[in-house]
C-alpha positions in Angstrom: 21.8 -13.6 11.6 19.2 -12.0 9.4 15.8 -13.3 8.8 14.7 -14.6 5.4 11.9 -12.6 4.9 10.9 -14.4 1.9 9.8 -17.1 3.9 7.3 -15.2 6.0 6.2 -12.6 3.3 2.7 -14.1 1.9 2.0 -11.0 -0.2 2.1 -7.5 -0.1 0.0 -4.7 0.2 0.1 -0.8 -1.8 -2.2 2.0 -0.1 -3.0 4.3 -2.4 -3.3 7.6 -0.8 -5.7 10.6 -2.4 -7.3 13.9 -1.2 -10.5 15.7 -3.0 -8.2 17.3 -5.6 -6.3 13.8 -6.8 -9.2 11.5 -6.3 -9.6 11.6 -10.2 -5.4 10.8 -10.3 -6.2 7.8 -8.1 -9.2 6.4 -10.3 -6.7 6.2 -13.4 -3.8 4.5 -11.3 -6.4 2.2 -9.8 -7.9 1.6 -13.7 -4.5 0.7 -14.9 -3.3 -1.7 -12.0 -6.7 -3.6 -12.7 -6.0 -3.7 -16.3 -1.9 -4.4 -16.2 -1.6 -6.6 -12.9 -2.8 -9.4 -11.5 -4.2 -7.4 -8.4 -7.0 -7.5 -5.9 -8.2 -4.1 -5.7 -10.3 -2.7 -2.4 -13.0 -0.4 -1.5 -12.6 3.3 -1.6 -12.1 4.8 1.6 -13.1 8.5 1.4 -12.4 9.1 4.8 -9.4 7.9 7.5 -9.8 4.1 8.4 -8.0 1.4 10.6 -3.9 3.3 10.7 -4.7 5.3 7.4 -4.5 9.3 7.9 -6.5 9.9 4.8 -8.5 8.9 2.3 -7.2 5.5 0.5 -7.6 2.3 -1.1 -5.4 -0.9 -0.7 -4.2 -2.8 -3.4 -3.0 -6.4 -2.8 -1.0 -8.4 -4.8 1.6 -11.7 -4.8 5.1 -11.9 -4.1 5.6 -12.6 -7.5 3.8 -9.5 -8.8 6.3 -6.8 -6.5 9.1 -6.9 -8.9 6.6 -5.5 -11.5 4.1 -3.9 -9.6 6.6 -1.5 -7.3 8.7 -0.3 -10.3 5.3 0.7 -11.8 4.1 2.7 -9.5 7.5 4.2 -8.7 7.1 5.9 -12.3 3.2 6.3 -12.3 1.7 7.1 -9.4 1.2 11.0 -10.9 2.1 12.4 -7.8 -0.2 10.2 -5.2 1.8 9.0 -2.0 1.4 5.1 -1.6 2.9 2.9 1.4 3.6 -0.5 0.2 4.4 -3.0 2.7 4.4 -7.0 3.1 1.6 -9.7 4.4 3.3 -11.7 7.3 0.8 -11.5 9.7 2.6 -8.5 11.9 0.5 -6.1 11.4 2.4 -3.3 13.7 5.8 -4.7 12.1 4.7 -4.6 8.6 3.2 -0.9 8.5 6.0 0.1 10.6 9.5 -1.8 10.1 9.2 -3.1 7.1 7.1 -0.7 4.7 8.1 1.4 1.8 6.6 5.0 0.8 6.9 6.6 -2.3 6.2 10.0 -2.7 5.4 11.7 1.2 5.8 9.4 4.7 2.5 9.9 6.3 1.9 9.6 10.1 0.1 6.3 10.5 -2.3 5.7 13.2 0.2 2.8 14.7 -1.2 3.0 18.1 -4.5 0.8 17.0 -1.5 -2.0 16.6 -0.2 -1.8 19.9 -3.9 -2.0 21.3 -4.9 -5.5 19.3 
């Protein structure tokens, strides 16, 4: 019988993914989630960190701001790859199973899951 997700999903994560070349690209999608979503916007990480393969920042938001938020990005994220996935606490499940790219599928560092 399937799950209803809903249920378990507290919010949801985007990972906005940039190299030296697009950082500027990823300040102006950054800039305009802040100013067009109700967002909570994280550090800069110029360097791999925790199952990341490069540089990123995470972007978390509500259930109630995917429906807006995803379509968004879908047509504005000039190019950038982003891996959006839910909150339930599944950490290894949630990057893996239940996450959504758009643009390139980057290898993710999974194995620091399996570890915790």
């Amino acid at each position: 019988m399937p799950q209803d997700l809903n249920q378990r999903i507290i919010g949801y994560h985007a990972h906005i993914y940039y190299r030296p070349d697009t950082k500027s690209a990823a300040a102006e999608v950054r800039e305009q989630l802040d100013e067009l979503f109700d967002v909570a916007l994280g550090r800069w990480h110029d360097r791999p960190v925790g199952p990341h393969p490069i540089s990123m920042y995470q972007v978390a938001f509500s259930t109630e701001e995917f429906r807006r938020i995803v379509p968004w990005l879908m047509l504005n994220r000039q190019g950038l790859d982003i891996l959006v996935h839910p909150e339930t606490g599944r950490d290894l499940e949630d990057h893996r199973d239940h996450a959504l790219w758009l643009g390139e599928k980057l290898k993710l560092n999974l194995g620091m899951f399996e570890a915790a």
